[in-house]
C-alpha positions in Angstrom: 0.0 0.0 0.0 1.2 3.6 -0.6 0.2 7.3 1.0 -1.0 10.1 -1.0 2.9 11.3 -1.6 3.3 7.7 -2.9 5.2 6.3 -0.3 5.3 2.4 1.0 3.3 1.9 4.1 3.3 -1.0 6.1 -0.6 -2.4 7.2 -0.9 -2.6 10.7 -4.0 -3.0 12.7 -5.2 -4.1 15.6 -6.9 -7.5 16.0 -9.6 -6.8 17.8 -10.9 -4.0 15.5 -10.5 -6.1 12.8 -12.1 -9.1 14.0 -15.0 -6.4 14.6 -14.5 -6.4 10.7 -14.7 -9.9 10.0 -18.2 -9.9 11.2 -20.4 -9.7 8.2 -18.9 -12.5 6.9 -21.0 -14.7 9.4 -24.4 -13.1 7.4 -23.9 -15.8 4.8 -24.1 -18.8 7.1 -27.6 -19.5 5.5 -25.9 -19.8 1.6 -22.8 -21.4 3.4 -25.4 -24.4 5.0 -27.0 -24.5 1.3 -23.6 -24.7 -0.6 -22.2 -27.3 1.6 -25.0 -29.3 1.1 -25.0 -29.3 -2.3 -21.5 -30.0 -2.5 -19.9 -26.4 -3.6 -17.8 -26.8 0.0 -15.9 -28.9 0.8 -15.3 -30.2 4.5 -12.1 -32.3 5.4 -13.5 -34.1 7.8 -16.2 -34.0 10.9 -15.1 -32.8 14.2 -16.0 -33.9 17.5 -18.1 -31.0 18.1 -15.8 -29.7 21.2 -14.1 -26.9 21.5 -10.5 -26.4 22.8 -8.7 -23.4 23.3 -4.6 -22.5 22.2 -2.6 -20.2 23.7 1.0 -18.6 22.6 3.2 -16.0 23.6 3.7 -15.0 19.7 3.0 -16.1 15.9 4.6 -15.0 13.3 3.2 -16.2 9.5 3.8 -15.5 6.2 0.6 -15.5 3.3 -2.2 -15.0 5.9 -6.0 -15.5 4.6 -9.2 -15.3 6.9 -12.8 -15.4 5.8 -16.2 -17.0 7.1 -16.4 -21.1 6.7 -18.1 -23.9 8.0 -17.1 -27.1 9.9 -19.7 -29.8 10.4 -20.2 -32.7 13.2 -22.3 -36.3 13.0 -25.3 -36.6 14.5 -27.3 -39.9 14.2 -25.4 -40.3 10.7 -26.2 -36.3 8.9 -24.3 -33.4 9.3 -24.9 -30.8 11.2 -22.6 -27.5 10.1 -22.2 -24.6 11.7 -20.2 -21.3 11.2 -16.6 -21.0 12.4 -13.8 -17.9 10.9 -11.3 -19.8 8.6 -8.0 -18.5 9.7 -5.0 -19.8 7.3 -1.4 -19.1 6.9 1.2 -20.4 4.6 3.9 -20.9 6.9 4.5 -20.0 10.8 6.3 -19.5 13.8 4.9 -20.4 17.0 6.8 -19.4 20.3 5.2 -20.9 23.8 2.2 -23.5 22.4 0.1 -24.0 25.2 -3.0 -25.8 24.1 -5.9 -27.7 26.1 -9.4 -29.8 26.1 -11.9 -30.2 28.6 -13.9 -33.8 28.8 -15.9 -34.6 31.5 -17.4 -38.4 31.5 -20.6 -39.2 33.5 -19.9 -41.1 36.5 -16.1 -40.6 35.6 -15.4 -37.0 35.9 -13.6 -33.8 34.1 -10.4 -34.8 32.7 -8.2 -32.1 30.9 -5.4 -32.8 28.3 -2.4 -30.1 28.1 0.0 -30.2 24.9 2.6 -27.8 24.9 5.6 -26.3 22.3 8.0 -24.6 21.4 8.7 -22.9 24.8 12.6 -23.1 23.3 13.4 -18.9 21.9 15.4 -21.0 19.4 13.1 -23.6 18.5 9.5 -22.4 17.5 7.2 -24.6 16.7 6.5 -24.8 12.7 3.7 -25.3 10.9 3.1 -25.3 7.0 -0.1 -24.8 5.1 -1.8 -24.0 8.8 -5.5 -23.3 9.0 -7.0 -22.6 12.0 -11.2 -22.9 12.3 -11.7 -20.4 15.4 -14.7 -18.7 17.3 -12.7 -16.8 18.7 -9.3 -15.1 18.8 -7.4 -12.7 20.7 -4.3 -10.5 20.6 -2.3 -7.5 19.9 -1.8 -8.2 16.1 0.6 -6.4 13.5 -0.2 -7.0 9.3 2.0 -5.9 6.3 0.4 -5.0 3.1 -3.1 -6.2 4.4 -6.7 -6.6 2.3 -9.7 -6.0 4.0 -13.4 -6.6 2.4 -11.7 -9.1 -0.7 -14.1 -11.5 -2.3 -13.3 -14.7 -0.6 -13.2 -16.5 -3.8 -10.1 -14.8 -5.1 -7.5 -14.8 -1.9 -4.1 -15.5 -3.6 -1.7 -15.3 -0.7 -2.6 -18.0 1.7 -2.2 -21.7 0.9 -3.5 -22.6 -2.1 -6.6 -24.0 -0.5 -7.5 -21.2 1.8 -10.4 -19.5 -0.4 -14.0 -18.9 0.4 -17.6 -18.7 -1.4 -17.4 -16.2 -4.3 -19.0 -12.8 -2.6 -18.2 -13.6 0.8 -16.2 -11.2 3.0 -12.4 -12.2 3.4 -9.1 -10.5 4.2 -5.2 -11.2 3.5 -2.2 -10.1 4.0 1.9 -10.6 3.4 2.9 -11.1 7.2 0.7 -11.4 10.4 2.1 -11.1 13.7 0.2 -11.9 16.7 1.4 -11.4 20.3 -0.4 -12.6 23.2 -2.6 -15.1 21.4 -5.4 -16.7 22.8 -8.1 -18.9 20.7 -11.2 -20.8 20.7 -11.2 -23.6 18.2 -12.8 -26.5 16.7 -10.2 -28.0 14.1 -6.4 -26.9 13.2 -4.8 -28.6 9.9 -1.6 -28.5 8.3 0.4 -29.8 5.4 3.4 -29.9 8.0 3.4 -29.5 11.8 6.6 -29.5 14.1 6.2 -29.8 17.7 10.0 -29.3 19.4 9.8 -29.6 22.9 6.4 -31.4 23.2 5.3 -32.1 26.2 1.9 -34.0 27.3 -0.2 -34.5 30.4 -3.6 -35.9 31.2 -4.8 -33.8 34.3 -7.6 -34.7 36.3 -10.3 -31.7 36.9 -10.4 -28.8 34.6 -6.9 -27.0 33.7 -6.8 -25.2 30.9 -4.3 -22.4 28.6 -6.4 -19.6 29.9 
Protein backbone atom coordinates (compact mmCIF):
# COMPACT_ATOMS: atom_id res chain seq x y z
CA UNK A 1 0.00 0.00 0.00
CA UNK A 2 1.19 3.64 -0.60
CA UNK A 3 0.20 7.26 1.04
CA UNK A 4 -1.01 10.14 -0.98
CA UNK A 5 2.91 11.27 -1.59
CA UNK A 6 3.33 7.70 -2.93
CA UNK A 7 5.17 6.30 -0.34
CA UNK A 8 5.28 2.38 1.00
CA UNK A 9 3.29 1.95 4.06
CA UNK A 10 3.33 -1.03 6.10
CA UNK A 11 -0.59 -2.36 7.18
CA UNK A 12 -0.88 -2.59 10.72
CA UNK A 13 -4.03 -2.96 12.67
CA UNK A 14 -5.18 -4.06 15.58
CA UNK A 15 -6.91 -7.47 16.01
CA UNK A 16 -9.60 -6.83 17.79
CA UNK A 17 -10.86 -4.00 15.55
CA UNK A 18 -10.45 -6.14 12.76
CA UNK A 19 -12.09 -9.08 13.96
CA UNK A 20 -14.98 -6.40 14.58
CA UNK A 21 -14.51 -6.35 10.70
CA UNK A 22 -14.70 -9.94 10.03
CA UNK A 23 -18.22 -9.86 11.16
CA UNK A 24 -20.37 -9.68 8.23
CA UNK A 25 -18.86 -12.45 6.91
CA UNK A 26 -20.97 -14.65 9.38
CA UNK A 27 -24.41 -13.12 7.36
CA UNK A 28 -23.86 -15.81 4.75
CA UNK A 29 -24.08 -18.80 7.07
CA UNK A 30 -27.61 -19.50 5.52
CA UNK A 31 -25.89 -19.84 1.64
CA UNK A 32 -22.75 -21.37 3.45
CA UNK A 33 -25.36 -24.42 4.96
CA UNK A 34 -27.02 -24.50 1.33
CA UNK A 35 -23.57 -24.74 -0.58
CA UNK A 36 -22.22 -27.28 1.65
CA UNK A 37 -25.01 -29.28 1.14
CA UNK A 38 -24.99 -29.25 -2.33
CA UNK A 39 -21.47 -29.98 -2.54
CA UNK A 40 -19.89 -26.42 -3.62
CA UNK A 41 -17.83 -26.78 0.05
CA UNK A 42 -15.87 -28.88 0.76
CA UNK A 43 -15.31 -30.15 4.50
CA UNK A 44 -12.05 -32.30 5.39
CA UNK A 45 -13.45 -34.07 7.78
CA UNK A 46 -16.22 -34.02 10.92
CA UNK A 47 -15.10 -32.80 14.21
CA UNK A 48 -15.96 -33.93 17.48
CA UNK A 49 -18.13 -31.03 18.14
CA UNK A 50 -15.79 -29.75 21.16
CA UNK A 51 -14.14 -26.89 21.50
CA UNK A 52 -10.49 -26.36 22.80
CA UNK A 53 -8.69 -23.37 23.35
CA UNK A 54 -4.58 -22.47 22.21
CA UNK A 55 -2.64 -20.16 23.66
CA UNK A 56 1.01 -18.61 22.57
CA UNK A 57 3.19 -16.01 23.57
CA UNK A 58 3.71 -14.98 19.66
CA UNK A 59 2.98 -16.07 15.93
CA UNK A 60 4.56 -15.02 13.26
CA UNK A 61 3.16 -16.17 9.46
CA UNK A 62 3.83 -15.55 6.23
CA UNK A 63 0.64 -15.53 3.34
CA UNK A 64 -2.23 -15.00 5.87
CA UNK A 65 -5.96 -15.50 4.58
CA UNK A 66 -9.24 -15.33 6.88
CA UNK A 67 -12.83 -15.37 5.79
CA UNK A 68 -16.16 -17.04 7.12
CA UNK A 69 -16.40 -21.11 6.71
CA UNK A 70 -18.07 -23.86 8.03
CA UNK A 71 -17.06 -27.06 9.93
CA UNK A 72 -19.66 -29.80 10.41
CA UNK A 73 -20.18 -32.75 13.21
CA UNK A 74 -22.26 -36.30 13.04
CA UNK A 75 -25.35 -36.56 14.47
CA UNK A 76 -27.28 -39.86 14.19
CA UNK A 77 -25.43 -40.33 10.68
CA UNK A 78 -26.19 -36.28 8.90
CA UNK A 79 -24.33 -33.41 9.27
CA UNK A 80 -24.92 -30.79 11.15
CA UNK A 81 -22.58 -27.51 10.05
CA UNK A 82 -22.23 -24.64 11.73
CA UNK A 83 -20.24 -21.26 11.22
CA UNK A 84 -16.56 -20.95 12.42
CA UNK A 85 -13.83 -17.86 10.90
CA UNK A 86 -11.28 -19.83 8.60
CA UNK A 87 -7.98 -18.47 9.66
CA UNK A 88 -4.96 -19.85 7.34
CA UNK A 89 -1.35 -19.15 6.88
CA UNK A 90 1.24 -20.38 4.55
CA UNK A 91 3.89 -20.86 6.89
CA UNK A 92 4.46 -20.04 10.80
CA UNK A 93 6.26 -19.53 13.83
CA UNK A 94 4.94 -20.44 16.97
CA UNK A 95 6.79 -19.35 20.34
CA UNK A 96 5.16 -20.87 23.77
CA UNK A 97 2.19 -23.47 22.41
CA UNK A 98 0.12 -24.01 25.22
CA UNK A 99 -3.02 -25.81 24.10
CA UNK A 100 -5.88 -27.72 26.09
CA UNK A 101 -9.40 -29.76 26.10
CA UNK A 102 -11.86 -30.21 28.63
CA UNK A 103 -13.87 -33.81 28.80
CA UNK A 104 -15.86 -34.63 31.54
CA UNK A 105 -17.43 -38.36 31.54
CA UNK A 106 -20.58 -39.16 33.49
CA UNK A 107 -19.86 -41.11 36.51
CA UNK A 108 -16.14 -40.59 35.57
CA UNK A 109 -15.42 -36.98 35.85
CA UNK A 110 -13.59 -33.77 34.15
CA UNK A 111 -10.41 -34.75 32.67
CA UNK A 112 -8.25 -32.12 30.93
CA UNK A 113 -5.36 -32.78 28.29
CA UNK A 114 -2.40 -30.12 28.08
CA UNK A 115 -0.01 -30.20 24.86
CA UNK A 116 2.63 -27.78 24.88
CA UNK A 117 5.56 -26.29 22.30
CA UNK A 118 8.04 -24.58 21.44
CA UNK A 119 8.73 -22.93 24.75
CA UNK A 120 12.62 -23.06 23.26
CA UNK A 121 13.43 -18.94 21.88
CA UNK A 122 15.44 -20.98 19.45
CA UNK A 123 13.10 -23.59 18.48
CA UNK A 124 9.48 -22.39 17.54
CA UNK A 125 7.18 -24.61 16.70
CA UNK A 126 6.54 -24.76 12.66
CA UNK A 127 3.73 -25.34 10.90
CA UNK A 128 3.11 -25.31 7.00
CA UNK A 129 -0.14 -24.85 5.07
CA UNK A 130 -1.77 -23.98 8.84
CA UNK A 131 -5.54 -23.31 9.00
CA UNK A 132 -6.99 -22.55 11.96
CA UNK A 133 -11.25 -22.93 12.33
CA UNK A 134 -11.71 -20.43 15.38
CA UNK A 135 -14.75 -18.75 17.26
CA UNK A 136 -12.68 -16.83 18.73
CA UNK A 137 -9.26 -15.13 18.76
CA UNK A 138 -7.41 -12.74 20.67
CA UNK A 139 -4.26 -10.50 20.55
CA UNK A 140 -2.27 -7.50 19.89
CA UNK A 141 -1.83 -8.25 16.09
CA UNK A 142 0.64 -6.44 13.46
CA UNK A 143 -0.16 -6.98 9.27
CA UNK A 144 2.00 -5.92 6.26
CA UNK A 145 0.39 -5.03 3.06
CA UNK A 146 -3.11 -6.22 4.39
CA UNK A 147 -6.70 -6.60 2.28
CA UNK A 148 -9.67 -5.98 3.95
CA UNK A 149 -13.40 -6.64 2.42
CA UNK A 150 -11.73 -9.11 -0.74
CA UNK A 151 -14.14 -11.53 -2.29
CA UNK A 152 -13.31 -14.70 -0.56
CA UNK A 153 -13.18 -16.49 -3.75
CA UNK A 154 -10.10 -14.79 -5.06
CA UNK A 155 -7.53 -14.75 -1.87
CA UNK A 156 -4.05 -15.48 -3.60
CA UNK A 157 -1.68 -15.32 -0.68
CA UNK A 158 -2.62 -17.95 1.73
CA UNK A 159 -2.16 -21.65 0.93
CA UNK A 160 -3.53 -22.57 -2.10
CA UNK A 161 -6.59 -24.01 -0.48
CA UNK A 162 -7.50 -21.20 1.77
CA UNK A 163 -10.43 -19.53 -0.36
CA UNK A 164 -14.02 -18.91 0.43
CA UNK A 165 -17.62 -18.68 -1.42
CA UNK A 166 -17.45 -16.25 -4.35
CA UNK A 167 -19.00 -12.77 -2.56
CA UNK A 168 -18.20 -13.60 0.77
CA UNK A 169 -16.18 -11.23 2.98
CA UNK A 170 -12.37 -12.23 3.37
CA UNK A 171 -9.09 -10.47 4.18
CA UNK A 172 -5.16 -11.18 3.49
CA UNK A 173 -2.20 -10.06 3.95
CA UNK A 174 1.89 -10.62 3.44
CA UNK A 175 2.94 -11.08 7.25
CA UNK A 176 0.71 -11.43 10.40
CA UNK A 177 2.15 -11.11 13.73
CA UNK A 178 0.24 -11.85 16.75
CA UNK A 179 1.41 -11.40 20.30
CA UNK A 180 -0.40 -12.64 23.17
CA UNK A 181 -2.64 -15.07 21.39
CA UNK A 182 -5.43 -16.73 22.84
CA UNK A 183 -8.10 -18.91 20.68
CA UNK A 184 -11.17 -20.82 20.74
CA UNK A 185 -11.21 -23.63 18.23
CA UNK A 186 -12.84 -26.49 16.67
CA UNK A 187 -10.21 -28.01 14.10
CA UNK A 188 -6.44 -26.92 13.18
CA UNK A 189 -4.82 -28.60 9.87
CA UNK A 190 -1.59 -28.49 8.28
CA UNK A 191 0.40 -29.84 5.40
CA UNK A 192 3.45 -29.92 8.04
CA UNK A 193 3.41 -29.47 11.84
CA UNK A 194 6.64 -29.53 14.10
CA UNK A 195 6.22 -29.80 17.65
CA UNK A 196 10.05 -29.29 19.36
CA UNK A 197 9.76 -29.56 22.90
CA UNK A 198 6.43 -31.35 23.19
CA UNK A 199 5.30 -32.15 26.24
CA UNK A 200 1.86 -34.04 27.30
CA UNK A 201 -0.23 -34.47 30.38
CA UNK A 202 -3.59 -35.92 31.19
CA UNK A 203 -4.78 -33.76 34.34
CA UNK A 204 -7.60 -34.66 36.25
CA UNK A 205 -10.32 -31.73 36.92
CA UNK A 206 -10.36 -28.84 34.58
CA UNK A 207 -6.89 -27.03 33.67
CA UNK A 208 -6.84 -25.18 30.85
CA UNK A 209 -4.31 -22.40 28.61
CA UNK A 210 -6.37 -19.58 29.88
Amino acid sequence: MKDAQGRQVTGRVRWRKFAVLAVPGFAVTGALAVALAQGALAASFAVSGQEFKVSAKSMTGEGFAQYGGLDYNLRNGEDHPFPVAVTALKKAKIQGLCQSVVTTIPVIGTFSLNISAGNDPNKPVEAKDLVLDVTQLEGDADFDNIEIGRDASTLDKGPTTAQGMQDLFAQQADKVTIKDVKQVAYATTAAKFKLSGLSLKLHTGKSECF
